[in-house]
C-alpha positions as CSV (number, residue, x, y, z in Angstrom):
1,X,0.0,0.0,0.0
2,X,2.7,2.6,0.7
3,X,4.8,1.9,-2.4
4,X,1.4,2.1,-4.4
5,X,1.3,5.6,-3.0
6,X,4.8,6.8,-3.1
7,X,4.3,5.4,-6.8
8,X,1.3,7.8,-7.4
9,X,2.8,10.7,-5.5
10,X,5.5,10.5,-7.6
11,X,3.2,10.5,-10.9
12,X,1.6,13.6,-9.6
13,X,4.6,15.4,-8.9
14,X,6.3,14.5,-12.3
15,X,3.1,15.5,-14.5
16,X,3.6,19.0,-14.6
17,X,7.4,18.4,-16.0
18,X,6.2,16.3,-18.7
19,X,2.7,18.3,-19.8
20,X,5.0,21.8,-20.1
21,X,7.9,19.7,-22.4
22,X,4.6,18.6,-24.0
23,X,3.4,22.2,-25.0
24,X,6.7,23.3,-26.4
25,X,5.5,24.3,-29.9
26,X,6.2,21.7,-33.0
27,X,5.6,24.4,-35.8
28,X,5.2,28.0,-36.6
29,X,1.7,27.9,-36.1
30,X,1.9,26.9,-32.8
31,X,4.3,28.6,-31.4
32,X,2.2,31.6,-32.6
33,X,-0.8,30.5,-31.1
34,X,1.0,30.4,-27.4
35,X,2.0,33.8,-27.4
36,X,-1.3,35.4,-29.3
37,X,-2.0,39.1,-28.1
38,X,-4.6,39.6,-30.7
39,X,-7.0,39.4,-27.5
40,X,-5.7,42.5,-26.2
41,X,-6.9,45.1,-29.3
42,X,-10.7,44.7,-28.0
43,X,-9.8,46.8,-25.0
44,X,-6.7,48.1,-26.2
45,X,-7.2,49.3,-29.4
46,X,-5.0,52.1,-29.7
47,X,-1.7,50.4,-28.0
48,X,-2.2,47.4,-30.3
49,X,-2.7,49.7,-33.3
50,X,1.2,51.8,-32.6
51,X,2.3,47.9,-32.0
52,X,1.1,46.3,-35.0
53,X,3.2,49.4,-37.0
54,X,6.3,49.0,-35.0
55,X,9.2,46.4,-35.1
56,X,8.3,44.1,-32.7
57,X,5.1,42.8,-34.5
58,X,8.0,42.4,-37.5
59,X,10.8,41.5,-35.3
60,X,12.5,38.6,-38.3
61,X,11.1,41.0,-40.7
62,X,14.5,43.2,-40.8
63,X,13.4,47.0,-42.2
64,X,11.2,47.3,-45.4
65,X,10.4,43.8,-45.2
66,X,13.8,41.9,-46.1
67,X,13.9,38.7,-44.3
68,X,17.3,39.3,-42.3
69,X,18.0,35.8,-40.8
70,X,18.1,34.3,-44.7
71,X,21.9,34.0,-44.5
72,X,21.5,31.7,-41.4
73,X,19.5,29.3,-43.5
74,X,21.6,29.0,-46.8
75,X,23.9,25.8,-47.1
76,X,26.8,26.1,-45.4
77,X,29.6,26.6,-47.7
78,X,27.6,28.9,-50.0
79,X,28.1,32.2,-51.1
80,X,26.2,34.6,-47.8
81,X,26.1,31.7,-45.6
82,X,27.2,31.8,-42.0
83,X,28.8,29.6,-39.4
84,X,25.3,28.8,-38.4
85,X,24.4,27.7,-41.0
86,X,24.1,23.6,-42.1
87,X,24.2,21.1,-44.9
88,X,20.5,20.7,-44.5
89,X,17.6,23.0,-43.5
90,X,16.0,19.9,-42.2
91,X,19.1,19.6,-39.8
92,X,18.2,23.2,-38.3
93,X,17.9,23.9,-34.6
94,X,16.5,26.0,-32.7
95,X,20.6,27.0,-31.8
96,X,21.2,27.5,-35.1
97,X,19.5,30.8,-34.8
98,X,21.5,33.1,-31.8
99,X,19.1,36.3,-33.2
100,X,16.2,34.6,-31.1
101,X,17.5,35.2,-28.0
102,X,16.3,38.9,-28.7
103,X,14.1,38.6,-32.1
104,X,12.4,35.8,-30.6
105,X,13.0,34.9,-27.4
106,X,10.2,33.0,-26.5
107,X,11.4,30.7,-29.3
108,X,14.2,29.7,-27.1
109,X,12.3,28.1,-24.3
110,X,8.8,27.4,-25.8
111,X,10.1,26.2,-29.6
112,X,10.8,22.4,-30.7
113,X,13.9,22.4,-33.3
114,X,11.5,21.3,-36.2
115,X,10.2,25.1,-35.7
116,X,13.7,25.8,-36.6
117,X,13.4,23.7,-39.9
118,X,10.2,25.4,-40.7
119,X,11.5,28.4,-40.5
120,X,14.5,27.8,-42.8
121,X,12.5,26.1,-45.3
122,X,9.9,29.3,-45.3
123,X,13.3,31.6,-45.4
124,X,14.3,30.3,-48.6
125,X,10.8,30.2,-49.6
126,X,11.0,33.6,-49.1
127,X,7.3,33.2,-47.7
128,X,7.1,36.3,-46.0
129,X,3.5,35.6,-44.2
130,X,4.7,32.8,-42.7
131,X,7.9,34.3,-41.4
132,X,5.7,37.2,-40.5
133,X,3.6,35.4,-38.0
134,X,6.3,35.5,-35.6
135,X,6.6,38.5,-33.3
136,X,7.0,39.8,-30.2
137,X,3.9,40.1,-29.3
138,X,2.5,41.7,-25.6
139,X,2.4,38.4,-23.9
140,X,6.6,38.3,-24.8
141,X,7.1,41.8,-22.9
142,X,4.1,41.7,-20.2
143,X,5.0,38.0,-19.3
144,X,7.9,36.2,-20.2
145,X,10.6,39.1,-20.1
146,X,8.8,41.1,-17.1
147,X,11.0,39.6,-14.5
148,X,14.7,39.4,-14.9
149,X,15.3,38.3,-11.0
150,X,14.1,35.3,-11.4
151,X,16.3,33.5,-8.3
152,X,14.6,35.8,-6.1
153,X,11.0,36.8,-7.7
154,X,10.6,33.2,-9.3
155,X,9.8,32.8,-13.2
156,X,6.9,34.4,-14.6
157,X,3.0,33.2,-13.8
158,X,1.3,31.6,-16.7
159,X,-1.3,33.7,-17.3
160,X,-0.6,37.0,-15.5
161,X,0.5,40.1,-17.5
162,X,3.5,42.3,-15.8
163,X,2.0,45.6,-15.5
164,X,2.4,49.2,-13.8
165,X,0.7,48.5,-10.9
166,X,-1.4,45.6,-9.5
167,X,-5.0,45.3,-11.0
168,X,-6.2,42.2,-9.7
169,X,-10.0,42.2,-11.8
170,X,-8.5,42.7,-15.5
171,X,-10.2,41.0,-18.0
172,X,-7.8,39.6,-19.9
173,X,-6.2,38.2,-16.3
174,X,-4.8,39.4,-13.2
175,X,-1.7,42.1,-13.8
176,X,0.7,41.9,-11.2
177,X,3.3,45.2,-10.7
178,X,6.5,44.3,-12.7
179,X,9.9,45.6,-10.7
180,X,11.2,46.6,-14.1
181,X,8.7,47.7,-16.5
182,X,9.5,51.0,-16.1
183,X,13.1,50.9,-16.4
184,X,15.7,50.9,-18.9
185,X,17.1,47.6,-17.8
186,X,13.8,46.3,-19.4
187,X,14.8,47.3,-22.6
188,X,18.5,46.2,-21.8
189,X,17.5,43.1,-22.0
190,X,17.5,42.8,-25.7
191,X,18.8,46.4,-26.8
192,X,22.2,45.9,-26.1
193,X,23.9,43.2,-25.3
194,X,26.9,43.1,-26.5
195,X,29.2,40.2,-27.5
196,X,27.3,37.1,-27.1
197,X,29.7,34.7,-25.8
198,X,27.7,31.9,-24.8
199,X,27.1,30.6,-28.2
200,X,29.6,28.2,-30.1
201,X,30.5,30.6,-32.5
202,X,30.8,33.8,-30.4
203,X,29.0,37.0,-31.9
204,X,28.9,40.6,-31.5
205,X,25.4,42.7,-31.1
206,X,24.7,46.3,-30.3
207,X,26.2,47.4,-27.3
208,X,23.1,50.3,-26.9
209,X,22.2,49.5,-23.5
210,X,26.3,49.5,-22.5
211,X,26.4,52.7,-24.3
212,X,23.0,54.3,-22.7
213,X,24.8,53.4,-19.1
214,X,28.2,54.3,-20.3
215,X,28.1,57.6,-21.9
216,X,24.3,58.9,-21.5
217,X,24.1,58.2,-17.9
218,X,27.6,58.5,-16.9
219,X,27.4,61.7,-18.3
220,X,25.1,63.4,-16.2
221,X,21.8,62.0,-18.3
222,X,18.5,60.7,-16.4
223,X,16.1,59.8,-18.4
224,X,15.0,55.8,-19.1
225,X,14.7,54.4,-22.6
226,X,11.0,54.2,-22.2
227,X,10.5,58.1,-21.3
228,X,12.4,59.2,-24.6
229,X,10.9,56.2,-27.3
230,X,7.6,55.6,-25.5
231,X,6.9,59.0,-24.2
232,X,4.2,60.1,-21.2
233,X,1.3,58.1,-23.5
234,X,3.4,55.1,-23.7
235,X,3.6,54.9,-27.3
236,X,3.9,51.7,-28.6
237,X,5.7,52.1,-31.8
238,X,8.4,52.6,-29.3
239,X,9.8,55.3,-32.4
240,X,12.3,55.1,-34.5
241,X,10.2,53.2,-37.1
242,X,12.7,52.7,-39.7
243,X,10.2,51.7,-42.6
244,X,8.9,55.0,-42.1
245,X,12.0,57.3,-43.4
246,X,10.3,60.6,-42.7
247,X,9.7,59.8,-39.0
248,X,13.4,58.4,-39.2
249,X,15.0,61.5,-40.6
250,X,12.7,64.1,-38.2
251,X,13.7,62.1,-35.0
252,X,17.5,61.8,-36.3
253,X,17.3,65.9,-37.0
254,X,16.3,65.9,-33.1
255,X,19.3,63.9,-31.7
256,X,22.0,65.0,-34.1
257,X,23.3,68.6,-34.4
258,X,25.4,69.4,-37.8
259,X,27.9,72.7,-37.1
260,X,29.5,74.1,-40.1
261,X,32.2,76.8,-40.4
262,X,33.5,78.1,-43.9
263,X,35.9,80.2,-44.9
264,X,36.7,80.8,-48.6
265,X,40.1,82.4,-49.9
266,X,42.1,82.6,-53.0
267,X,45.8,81.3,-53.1
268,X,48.1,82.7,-55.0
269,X,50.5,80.3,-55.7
270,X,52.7,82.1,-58.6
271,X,52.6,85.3,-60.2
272,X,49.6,85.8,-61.9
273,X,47.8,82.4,-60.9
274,X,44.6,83.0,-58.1
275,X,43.1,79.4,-57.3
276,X,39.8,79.5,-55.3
277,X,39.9,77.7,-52.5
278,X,37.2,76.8,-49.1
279,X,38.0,75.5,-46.0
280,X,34.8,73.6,-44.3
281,X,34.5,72.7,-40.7
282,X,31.9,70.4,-39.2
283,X,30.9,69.6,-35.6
284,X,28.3,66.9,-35.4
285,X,27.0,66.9,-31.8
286,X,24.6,64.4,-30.4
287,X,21.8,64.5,-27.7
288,X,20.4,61.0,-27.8
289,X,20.6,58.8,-24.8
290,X,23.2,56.2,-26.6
291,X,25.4,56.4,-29.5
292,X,24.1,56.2,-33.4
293,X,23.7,54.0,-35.0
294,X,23.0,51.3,-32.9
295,X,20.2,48.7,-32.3
């Protein structure tokens, strides 16, 4: 009788661990499906309306549409290809693709490598819709990157959005306070990284978040990222949109001073011989909160 019970004690305690290995998504489709926000626009309208425009609904997208992580799945050995890259697109992993950990990270944790191999496949397919139904959706940002102490605060609760404040009766589930929504860490978690050195073949990202603390802060500066690119509305374009190259250009004339001097003379190098000449000097001075260009 008691090894019957330690045996079903032990089935109820090893359960969990095998239904959330079971729900790791097995295609594109899927993993789609987990991290769905589209149930957000009914009461959100005008948040999910900036998102929809802004990178992270395009995040594998790269800027007017190119597909950016098509080198990764071209044959190894080919012309473009990268270290990354295999023999096979039906050997692809989930590894095989470092940009995840901040273009999809949820892919990382939630994703079966045959999502990988879908992926490639649609890549060289260059089927953009399919590609396209991967994002970073609110349930990415309000869930599973709203708590980076994780030793201490635990993982995120399945099916609690990270919010502001807590708001126990929200419709689309309870939203518990999030100790880092608000700051720029948040954003660090992606924007700026650095060399990423876990990974086999070592790689270098943007170091914006290194330069924000750096320079910007070092420097005297105060604001967060989200008070300059999400504003007192919380804009969720989260601007620069770089499809947009009007928007671009105005928010670049904002950030980036150009000072120019001239001074024009004529040299008279001989007798009888004037050649026009100008000397130009520039000063380009910059008020954004990390270096440019970065990402």
């Amino acid at each position: 009788m008691r090894f019957i019970i330690l045996m079903m004690i032990s089935v109820f305690v090893l359960m969990p661990l095998s239904n959330v290995e079971a729900q790791k998504a097995k295609t594109i489709d899927e993993l789609a499906k987990q991290f769905d926000s589209s149930q957000c626009k009914s009461c959100h309208a005008e948040i999910y309306a900036q998102w929809e425009k802004s990178h992270h609904a395009r995040p594998l997208m790269g800027v007017k549409g190119g597909l950016m992580l098509t080198p990764l799945a071209l044959k190894k050995g080919t012309p473009g290809s990268t270290a990354f890259s295999e023999d096979d697109p039906k050997k692809m992993k989930i590894s095989n693709f470092p940009c995840f950990k901040c273009h999809l990270p949820q892919a990382v944790m939630h994703a079966e490598d045959s999502v990988a191999v879908e992926l490639a496949e649609a890549l060289l397919a260059k089927d953009s819709a399919k590609v396209g139904k991967l994002q970073i959706t609110c349930i990415v940002c309000h869930n599973e990157k709203a708590i980076i102490h994780k030793r201490e605060l635990g993982a995120p609760e399945k099916g609690v959005i990270y919010g502001k404040k807590d708001i126990a009766g929200h419709a689309g589930g309870p939203i518990k306070k999030s100790a880092i929504l608000k700051e720029s860490v948040f954003c660090g978690q992606c924007h700026g990284l650095g060399p990423n050195m876990e990974f086999d073949q070592t790689i270098q990202c943007a170091n914006l978040y290194g330069s924000y603390l750096h320079n910007y802060i070092s420097g005297g500066g105060t604001k967060t990222c989200q008070e300059c690119h999400m504003g007192t509305k919380s804009d969720h374009l989260i601007a620069p949109n770089f499809n947009d190259d009007k928007q671009t250009s105005e928010l670049y004339a904002k950030a980036l001073t150009l000072d120019i001097e001239t001074l024009g003379y004529e040299w008279l190098r001989k007798a009888g011989t004037l050649v026009p000449k100008i000397v130009v000097g520039t000063k380009l001075t910059s008020s954004a909160g990390h270096r440019i260009p970065d990402g």
